[in-house]
KEKOLRO-664639 format. One line per field, with one value per residue (C-alpha): x negated, y negated, z negated; residue in three letters; residue number from 0. Coordinates in nm, 2 decimals, always signed. Layout:
c1 = [X;...]
c2 = [Y;...]
c3 = [Z;...]
aa = [ALA;...]
i = [NUM;...]
//
This chain:
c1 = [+4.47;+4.28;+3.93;+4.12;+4.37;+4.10;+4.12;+3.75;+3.67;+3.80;+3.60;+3.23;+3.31;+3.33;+3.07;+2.86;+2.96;+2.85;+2.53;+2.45;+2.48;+2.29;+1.97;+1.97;+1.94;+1.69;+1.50;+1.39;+1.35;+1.04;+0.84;+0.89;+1.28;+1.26;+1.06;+1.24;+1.58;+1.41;+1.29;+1.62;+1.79;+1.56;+1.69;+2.01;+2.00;+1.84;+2.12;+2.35;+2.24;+2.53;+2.79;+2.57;+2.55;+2.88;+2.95;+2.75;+2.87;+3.21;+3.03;+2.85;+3.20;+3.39;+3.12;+3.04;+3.07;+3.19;+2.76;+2.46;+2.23;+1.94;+2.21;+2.37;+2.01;+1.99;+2.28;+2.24;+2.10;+1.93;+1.79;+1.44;+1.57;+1.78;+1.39;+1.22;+1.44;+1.40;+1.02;+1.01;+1.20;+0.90;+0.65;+0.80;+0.82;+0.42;+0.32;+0.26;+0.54;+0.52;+0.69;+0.50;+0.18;-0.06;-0.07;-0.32;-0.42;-0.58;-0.65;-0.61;-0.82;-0.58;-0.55;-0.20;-0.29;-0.04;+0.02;+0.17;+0.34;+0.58;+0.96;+1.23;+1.43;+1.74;+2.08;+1.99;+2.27;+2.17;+2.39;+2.28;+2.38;+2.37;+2.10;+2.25;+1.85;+1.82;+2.07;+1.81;+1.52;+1.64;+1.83;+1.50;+1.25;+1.53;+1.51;+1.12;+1.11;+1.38;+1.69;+2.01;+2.16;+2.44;+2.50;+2.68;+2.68;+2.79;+3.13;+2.99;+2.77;+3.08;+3.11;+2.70;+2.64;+2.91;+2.73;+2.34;+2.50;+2.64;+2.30;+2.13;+2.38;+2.31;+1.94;+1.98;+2.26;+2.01;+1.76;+1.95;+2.02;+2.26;+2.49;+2.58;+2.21;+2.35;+2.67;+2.80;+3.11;+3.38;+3.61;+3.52;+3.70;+3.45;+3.59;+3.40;+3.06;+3.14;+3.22;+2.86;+2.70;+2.89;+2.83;+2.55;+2.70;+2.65;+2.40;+2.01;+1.91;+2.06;+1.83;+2.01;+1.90;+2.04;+2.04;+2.03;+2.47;+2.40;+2.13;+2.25;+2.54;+2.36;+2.17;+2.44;+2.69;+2.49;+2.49;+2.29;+1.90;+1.85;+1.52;+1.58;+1.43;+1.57;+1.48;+1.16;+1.04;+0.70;+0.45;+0.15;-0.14;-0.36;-0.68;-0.95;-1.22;-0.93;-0.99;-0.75;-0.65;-0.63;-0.39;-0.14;-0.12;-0.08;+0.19;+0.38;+0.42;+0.47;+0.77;+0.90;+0.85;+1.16;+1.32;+1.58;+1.36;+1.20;+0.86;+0.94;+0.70;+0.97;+0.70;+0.38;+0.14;-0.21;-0.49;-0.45;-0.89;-0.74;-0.38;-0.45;-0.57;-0.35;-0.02;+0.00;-0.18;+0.13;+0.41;+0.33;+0.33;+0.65;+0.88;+1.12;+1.14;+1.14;+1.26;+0.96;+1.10;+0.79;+0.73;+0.63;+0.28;+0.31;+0.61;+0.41;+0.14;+0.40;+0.70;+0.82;+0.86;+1.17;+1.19;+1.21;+1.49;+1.43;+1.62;+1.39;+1.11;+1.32;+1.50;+1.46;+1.60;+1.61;+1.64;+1.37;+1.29;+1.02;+0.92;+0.56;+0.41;+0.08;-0.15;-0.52;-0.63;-0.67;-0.59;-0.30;-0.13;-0.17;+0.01;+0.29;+0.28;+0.35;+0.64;+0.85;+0.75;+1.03;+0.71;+0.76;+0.49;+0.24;-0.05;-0.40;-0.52;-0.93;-1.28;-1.39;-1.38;-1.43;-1.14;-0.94;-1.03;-0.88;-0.55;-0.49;-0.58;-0.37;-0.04;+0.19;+0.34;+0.40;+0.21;-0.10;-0.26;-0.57;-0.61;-0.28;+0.05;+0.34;+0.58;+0.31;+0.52;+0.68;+0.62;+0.58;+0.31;+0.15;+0.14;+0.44;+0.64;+0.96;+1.00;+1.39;+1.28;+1.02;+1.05;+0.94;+0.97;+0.68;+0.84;+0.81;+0.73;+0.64;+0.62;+0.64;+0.92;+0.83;+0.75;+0.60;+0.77;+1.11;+0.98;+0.92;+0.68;+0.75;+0.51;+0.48;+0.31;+0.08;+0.07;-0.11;+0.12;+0.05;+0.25;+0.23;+0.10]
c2 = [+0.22;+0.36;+0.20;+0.07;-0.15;-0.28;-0.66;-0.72;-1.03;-0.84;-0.59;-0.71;-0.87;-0.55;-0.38;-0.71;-0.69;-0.36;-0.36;-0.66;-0.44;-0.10;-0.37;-0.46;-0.12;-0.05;-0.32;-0.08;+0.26;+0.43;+0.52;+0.91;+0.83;+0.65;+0.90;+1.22;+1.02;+1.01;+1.35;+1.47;+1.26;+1.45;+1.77;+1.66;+1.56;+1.86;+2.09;+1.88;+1.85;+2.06;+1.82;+1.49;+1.63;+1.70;+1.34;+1.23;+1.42;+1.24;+0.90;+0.96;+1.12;+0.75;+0.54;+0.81;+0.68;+0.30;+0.27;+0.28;+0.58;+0.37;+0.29;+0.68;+0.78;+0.54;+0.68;+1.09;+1.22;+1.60;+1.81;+1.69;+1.29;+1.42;+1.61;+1.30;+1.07;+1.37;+1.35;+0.97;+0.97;+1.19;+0.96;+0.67;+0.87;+0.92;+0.50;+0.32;+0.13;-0.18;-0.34;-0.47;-0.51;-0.77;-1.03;-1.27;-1.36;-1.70;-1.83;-2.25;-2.49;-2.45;-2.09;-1.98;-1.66;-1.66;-1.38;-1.35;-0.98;-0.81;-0.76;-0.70;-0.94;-0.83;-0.68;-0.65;-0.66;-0.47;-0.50;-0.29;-0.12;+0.21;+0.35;+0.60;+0.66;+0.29;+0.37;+0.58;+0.41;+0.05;+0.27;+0.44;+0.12;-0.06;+0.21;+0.25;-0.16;-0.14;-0.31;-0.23;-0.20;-0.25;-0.11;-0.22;-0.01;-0.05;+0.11;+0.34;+0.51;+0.49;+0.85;+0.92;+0.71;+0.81;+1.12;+0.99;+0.71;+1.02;+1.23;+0.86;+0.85;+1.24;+1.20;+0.85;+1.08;+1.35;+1.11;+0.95;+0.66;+0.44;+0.59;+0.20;+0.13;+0.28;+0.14;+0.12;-0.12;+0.11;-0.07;-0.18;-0.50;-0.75;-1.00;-0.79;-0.91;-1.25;-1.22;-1.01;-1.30;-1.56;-1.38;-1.57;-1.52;-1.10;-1.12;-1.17;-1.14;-1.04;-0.84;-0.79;-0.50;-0.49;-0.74;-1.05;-1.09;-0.97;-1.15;-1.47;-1.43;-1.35;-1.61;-1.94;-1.76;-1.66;-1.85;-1.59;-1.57;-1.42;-1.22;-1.21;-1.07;-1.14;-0.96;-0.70;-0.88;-0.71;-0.78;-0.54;-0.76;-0.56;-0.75;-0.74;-0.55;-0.32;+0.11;+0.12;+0.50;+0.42;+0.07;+0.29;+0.56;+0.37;+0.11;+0.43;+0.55;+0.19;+0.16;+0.51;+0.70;+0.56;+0.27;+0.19;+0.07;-0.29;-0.20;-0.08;-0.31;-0.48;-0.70;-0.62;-0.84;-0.81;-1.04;-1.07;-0.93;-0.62;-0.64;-0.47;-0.15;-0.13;-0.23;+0.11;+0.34;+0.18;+0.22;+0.58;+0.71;+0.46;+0.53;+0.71;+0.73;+0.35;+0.06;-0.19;-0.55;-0.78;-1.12;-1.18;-1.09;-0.80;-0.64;-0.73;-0.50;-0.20;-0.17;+0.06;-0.24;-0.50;-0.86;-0.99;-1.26;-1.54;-1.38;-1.07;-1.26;-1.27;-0.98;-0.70;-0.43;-0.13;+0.09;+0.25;-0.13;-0.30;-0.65;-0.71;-1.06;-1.11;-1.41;-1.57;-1.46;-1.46;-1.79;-1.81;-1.46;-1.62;-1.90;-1.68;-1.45;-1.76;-1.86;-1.54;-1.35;-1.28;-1.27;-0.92;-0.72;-0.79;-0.62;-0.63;-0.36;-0.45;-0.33;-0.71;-0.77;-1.12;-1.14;-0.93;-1.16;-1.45;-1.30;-1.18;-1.52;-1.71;-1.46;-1.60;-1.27;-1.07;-0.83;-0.83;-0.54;-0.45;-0.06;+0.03;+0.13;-0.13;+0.19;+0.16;-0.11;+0.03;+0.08;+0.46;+0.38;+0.14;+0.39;+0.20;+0.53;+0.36;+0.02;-0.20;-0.42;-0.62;-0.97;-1.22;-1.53;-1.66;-1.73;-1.47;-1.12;-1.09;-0.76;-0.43;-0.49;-0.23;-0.15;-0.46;-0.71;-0.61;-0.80;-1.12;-1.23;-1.41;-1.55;-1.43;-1.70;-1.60;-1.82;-1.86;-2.16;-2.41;-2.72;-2.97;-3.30]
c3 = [-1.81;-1.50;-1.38;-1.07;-1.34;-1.57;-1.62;-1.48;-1.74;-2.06;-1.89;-1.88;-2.21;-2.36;-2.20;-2.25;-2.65;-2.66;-2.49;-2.73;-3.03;-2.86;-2.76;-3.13;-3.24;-2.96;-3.12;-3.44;-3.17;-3.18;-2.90;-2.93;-2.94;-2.63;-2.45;-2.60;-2.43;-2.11;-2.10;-2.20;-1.98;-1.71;-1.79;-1.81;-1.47;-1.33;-1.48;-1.35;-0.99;-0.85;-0.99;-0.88;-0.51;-0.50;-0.64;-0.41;-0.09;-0.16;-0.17;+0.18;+0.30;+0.19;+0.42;+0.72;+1.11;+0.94;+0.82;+1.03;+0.93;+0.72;+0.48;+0.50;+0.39;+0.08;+0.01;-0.01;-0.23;-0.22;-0.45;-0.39;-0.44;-0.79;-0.87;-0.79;-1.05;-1.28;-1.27;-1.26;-1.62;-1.72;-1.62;-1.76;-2.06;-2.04;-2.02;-2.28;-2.47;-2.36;-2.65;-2.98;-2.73;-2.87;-2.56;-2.82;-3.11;-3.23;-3.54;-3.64;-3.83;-4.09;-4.11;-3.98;-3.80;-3.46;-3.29;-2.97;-2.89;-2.66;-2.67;-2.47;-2.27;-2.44;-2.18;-1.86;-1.56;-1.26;-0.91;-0.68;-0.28;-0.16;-0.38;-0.65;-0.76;-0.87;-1.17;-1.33;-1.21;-1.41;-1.69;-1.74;-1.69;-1.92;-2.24;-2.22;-2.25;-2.53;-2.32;-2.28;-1.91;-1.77;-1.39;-1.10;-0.80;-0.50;-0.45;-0.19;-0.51;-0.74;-0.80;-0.77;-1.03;-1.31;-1.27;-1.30;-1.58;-1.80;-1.79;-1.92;-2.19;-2.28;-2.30;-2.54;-2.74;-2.79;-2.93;-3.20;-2.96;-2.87;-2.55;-2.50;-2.43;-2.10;-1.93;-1.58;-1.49;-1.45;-1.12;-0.78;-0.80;-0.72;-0.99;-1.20;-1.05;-1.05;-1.49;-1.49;-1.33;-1.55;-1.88;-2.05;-2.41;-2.34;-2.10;-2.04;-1.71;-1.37;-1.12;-0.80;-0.50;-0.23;+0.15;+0.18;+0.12;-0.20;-0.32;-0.19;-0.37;-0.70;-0.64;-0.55;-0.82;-1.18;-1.45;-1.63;-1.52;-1.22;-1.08;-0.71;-0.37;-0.07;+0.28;+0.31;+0.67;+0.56;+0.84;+0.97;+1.15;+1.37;+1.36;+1.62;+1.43;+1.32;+1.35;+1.62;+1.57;+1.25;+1.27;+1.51;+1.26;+0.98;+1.11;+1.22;+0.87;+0.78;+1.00;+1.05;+0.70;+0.59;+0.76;+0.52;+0.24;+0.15;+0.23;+0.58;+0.84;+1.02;+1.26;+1.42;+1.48;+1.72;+1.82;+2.21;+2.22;+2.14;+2.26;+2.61;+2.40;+2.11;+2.27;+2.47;+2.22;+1.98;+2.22;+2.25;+1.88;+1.80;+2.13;+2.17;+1.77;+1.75;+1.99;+2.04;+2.12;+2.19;+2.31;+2.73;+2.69;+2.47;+2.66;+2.99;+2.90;+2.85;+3.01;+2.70;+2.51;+2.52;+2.50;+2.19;+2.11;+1.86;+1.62;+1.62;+1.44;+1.08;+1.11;+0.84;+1.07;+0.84;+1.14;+1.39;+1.61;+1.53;+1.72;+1.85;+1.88;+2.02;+1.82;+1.93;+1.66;+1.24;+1.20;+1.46;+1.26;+0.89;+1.04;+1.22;+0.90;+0.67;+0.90;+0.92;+0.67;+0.34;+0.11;+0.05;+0.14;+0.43;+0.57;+0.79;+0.95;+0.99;+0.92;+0.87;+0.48;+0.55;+0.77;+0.52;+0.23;+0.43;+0.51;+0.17;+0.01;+0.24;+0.28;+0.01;-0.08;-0.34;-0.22;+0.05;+0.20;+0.36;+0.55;+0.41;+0.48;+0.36;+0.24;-0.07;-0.18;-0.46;-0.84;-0.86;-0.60;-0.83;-1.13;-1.29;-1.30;-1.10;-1.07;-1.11;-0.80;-0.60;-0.70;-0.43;-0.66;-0.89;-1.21;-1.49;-1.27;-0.89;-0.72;-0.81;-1.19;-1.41;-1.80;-1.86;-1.62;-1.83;-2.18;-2.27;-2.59;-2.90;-3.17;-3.50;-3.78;-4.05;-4.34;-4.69;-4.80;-4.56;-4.52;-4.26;-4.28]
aa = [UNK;UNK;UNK;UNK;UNK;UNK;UNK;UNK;UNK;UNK;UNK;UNK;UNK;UNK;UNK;UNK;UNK;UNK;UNK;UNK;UNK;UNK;UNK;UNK;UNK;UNK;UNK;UNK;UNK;UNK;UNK;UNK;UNK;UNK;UNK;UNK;UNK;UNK;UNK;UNK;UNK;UNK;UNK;UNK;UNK;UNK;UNK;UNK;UNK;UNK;UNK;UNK;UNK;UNK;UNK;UNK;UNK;UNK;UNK;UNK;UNK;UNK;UNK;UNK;UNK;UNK;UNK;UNK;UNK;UNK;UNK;UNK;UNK;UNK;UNK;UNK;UNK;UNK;UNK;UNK;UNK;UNK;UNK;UNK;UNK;UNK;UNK;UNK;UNK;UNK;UNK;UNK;UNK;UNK;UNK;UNK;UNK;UNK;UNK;UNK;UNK;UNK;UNK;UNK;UNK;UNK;UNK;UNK;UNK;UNK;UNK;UNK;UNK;UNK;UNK;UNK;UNK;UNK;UNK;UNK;UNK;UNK;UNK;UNK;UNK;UNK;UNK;UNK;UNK;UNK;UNK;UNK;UNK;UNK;UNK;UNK;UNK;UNK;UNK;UNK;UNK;UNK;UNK;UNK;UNK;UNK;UNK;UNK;UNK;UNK;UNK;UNK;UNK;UNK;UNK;UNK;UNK;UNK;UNK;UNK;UNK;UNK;UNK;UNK;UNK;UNK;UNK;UNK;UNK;UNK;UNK;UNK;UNK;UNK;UNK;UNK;UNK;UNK;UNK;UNK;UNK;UNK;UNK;UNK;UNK;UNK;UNK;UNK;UNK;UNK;UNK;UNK;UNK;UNK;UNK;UNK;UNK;UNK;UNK;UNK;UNK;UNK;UNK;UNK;UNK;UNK;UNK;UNK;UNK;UNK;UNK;UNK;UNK;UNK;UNK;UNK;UNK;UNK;UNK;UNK;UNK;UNK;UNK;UNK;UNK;UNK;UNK;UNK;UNK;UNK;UNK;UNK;UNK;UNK;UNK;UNK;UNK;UNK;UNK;UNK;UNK;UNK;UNK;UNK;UNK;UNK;UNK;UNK;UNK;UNK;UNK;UNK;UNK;UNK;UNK;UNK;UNK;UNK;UNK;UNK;UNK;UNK;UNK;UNK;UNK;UNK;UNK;UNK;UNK;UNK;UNK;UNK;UNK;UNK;UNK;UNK;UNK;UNK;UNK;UNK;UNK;UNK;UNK;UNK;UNK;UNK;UNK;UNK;UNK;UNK;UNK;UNK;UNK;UNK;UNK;UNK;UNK;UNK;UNK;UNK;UNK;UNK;UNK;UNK;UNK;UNK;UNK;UNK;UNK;UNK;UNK;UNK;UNK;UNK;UNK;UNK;UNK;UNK;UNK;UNK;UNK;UNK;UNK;UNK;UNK;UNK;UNK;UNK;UNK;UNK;UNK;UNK;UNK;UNK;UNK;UNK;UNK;UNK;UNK;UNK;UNK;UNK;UNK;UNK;UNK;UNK;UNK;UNK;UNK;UNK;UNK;UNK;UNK;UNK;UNK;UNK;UNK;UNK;UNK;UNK;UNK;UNK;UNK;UNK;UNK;UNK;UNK;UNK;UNK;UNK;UNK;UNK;UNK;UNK;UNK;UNK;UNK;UNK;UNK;UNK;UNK;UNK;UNK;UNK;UNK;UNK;UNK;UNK;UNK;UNK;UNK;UNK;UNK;UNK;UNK;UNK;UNK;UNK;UNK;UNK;UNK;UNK;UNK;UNK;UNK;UNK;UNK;UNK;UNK;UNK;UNK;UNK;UNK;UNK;UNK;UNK;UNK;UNK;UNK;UNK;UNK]
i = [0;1;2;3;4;5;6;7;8;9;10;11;12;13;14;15;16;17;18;19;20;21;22;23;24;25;26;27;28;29;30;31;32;33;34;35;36;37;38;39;40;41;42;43;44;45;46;47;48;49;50;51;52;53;54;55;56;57;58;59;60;61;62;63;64;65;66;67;68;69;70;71;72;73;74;75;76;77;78;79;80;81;82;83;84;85;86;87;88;89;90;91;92;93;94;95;96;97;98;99;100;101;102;103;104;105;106;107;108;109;110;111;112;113;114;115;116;117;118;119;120;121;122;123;124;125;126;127;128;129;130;131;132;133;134;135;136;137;138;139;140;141;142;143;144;145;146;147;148;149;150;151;152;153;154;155;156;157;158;159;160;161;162;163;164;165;166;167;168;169;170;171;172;173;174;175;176;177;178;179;180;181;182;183;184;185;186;187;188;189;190;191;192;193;194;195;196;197;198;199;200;201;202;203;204;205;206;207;208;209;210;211;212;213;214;215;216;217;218;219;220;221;222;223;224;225;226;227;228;229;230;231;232;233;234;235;236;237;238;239;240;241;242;243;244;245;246;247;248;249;250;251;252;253;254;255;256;257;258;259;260;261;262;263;264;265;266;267;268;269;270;271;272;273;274;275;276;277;278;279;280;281;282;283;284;285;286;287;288;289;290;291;292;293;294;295;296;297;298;299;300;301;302;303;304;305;306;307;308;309;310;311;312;313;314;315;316;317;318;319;320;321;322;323;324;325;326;327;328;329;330;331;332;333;334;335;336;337;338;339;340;341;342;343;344;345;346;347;348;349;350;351;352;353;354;355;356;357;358;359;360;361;362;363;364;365;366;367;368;369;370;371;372;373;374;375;376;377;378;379;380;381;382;383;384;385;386;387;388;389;390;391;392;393;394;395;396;397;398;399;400;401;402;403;404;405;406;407;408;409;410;411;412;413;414;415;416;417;418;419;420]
//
């Protein structure tokens, strides 16, 4: 039976059965296993960079002139990208094990001693566009928390991630681990994300990356437990008492370092005392590299800019444009932040702590900076080694998903013989 003839529910159920029984094993894993699998899986995946580029030169082949060029560059991979997933593994391998963790202890009146400690969530299902990297960023995040994975990339990564999937499985055989701690779903019929979704007898929780499509469908479809983002509109606000050499250069890297990923700044946003300076000073660092679209009084103080449409105000672009709205001031650009923004990442761009303290209470994001770039919107940024996502919702994790955002706790009960009352 080829991958293209696999019946997609039988499928995920085995797949789903076998993850089951590799997170039970992982349950009893040591730390040093775990982290001699991820440093093996790292040299696995340096020795086999030749065969991963050339997997992944026919992925970018099967999508060139049909996908805009953001998504071409989530998609290739180099040596330097394979050397960065490489080195991520190691430092994942270097954190601490965030399983077993003591998260409290108490004791009662009547002397049970309760503990409450760390473990993992169980099988995780990760769906995910474009990205080949992500496969070893989550199976990575996934075997350091003590979960099993199982990944579904987009068919545009199909062949890029059999490759990255069998160094993960080399590293976890070279432990003593179980390979199924590692799985990939092995067709492109969609039917087969639909079962993942659905499978809440194999499955623990369903983290989707990718747009907004996606998401919304993990989101109106799951039956499983879903941790869900949906678009990075991430938001730089040039305040008045903002270093304006400094605001222009940072919302350049902030746009134009990489435009295809979450924490790109999609909207800029500047207090009309300043406006007349920085709207120039801006559209000379961004243009030609990046198309500005503002509203009338922004684009009426450079003719470099374009008129912004209505549309442009929610848009994650995830290409070089950027839209520019002029505000009266702080409280006018929480307000228009709060409005448009995703809840991704947003930013301020002052000298005025009190004015920064404001924004950043106010902004209901997941993350909120101050004198920063929004590219730092990511878990390796945050010393989390990699991260499986940014979460935009509040229950369980929010932000940067790493080590510790990938267990759950359970109590364990000390008792001398006591029975209740």
């Amino acid at each position: 039976m080829t991958t293209e003839t696999l019946d997609p529910q039988l499928h995920i159920d085995e797949l789903g059965s076998r993850a089951r029984a590799a997170a039970r094993r992982l349950l009893s894993a040591t730390t040093d296993a775990k982290n001699t699998a991820l440093r093996e899986a790292a040299v696995a995946l340096r020795k086999a960079t030749p065969a991963i580029l050339e997997a992944n030169a026919a992925d970018v082949a099967s999508v060139a002139g049909s996908k805009p060029e953001s998504f071409i560059d989530r998609l290739r991979l180099t040596e330097d990208r394979i050397e960065g997933m490489a080195a991520a593994l190691e430092q994942i391998a270097e954190l601490p094990d965030p399983v077993g963790r003591e998260l409290a202890r108490f004791e009662r009146p009547n002397g049970l001693l309760i503990e409450r400690v760390a473990v993992p969530i169980g099988v995780i299902g990760m769906i995910y566009e474009s990205r080949p990297n992500v496969g070893a960023d989550a199976s990575a995040l996934c075997l350091k928390s003590g979960n099993a994975i199982i990944l579904r990339g987009g068919s545009e990564s199909r062949h890029s991630t059999r490759e990255i999937v069998a160094c993960m499985r080399a590293g976890l055989k070279a432990a003593g681990l179980p390979e199924d701690a590692v799985q990939t779903v092995q067709t492109t019929d969609r039917a087969a994300v639909a079962a993942l979704l659905q499978a809440v007898e194999h499955v623990d929780l369903v983290i989707p990356r990718g747009g907004r499509g996606l998401v919304e469908l993990v989101r109106d479809s799951a039956k499983v437990p879903t941790l869900l983002h949906l678009d990075g509109n991430c938001h730089s606000y040039v305040h008045q008492a903002a270093d304006i050499a400094k605001a222009v250069a940072i919302i350049r890297n902030a746009k134009l370092r990489r435009t295809g990923v979450c924490g790109a700044t999609e909207s800029i946003v500047i207090d009309r005392a300043i406006a007349a300076e920085v709207v120039p000073l801006l559209a000379e660092a961004m243009t030609p590299d990046c198309e500005l679209r503002g509203d009338a009084e922004a684009c009426a103080l450079d003719q470099r800019l374009v008129p912004a449409t209505e549309a442009d105000w929610n848009t994650e672009y995830l290409d070089p444009i950027a839209s520019v709205k002029i505000v009266a001031g702080l409280e006018d650009a929480i307000a228009w932040v709060e409005q448009h923004s995703s809840h991704h990442t947003d930013a301020i761009l002052t000298q005025d702590d009190a004015a920064a303290r404001a924004f950043m209470t106010a902004i209901d994001s997941a993350i909120v900076m101050h004198n920063a770039s929004t590219q730092f919107a990511d878990g390796g940024e945050f010393g989390m080694g990699a991260e499986i996502g940014i979460a935009t919702g509040k229950m369980h994790a929010r932000g940067p998903v790493g080590l510790e955002q990938l267990t759950s706790f359970k109590y364990l009960v000390h008792g001398s013989g006591q029975i209740r009352p």
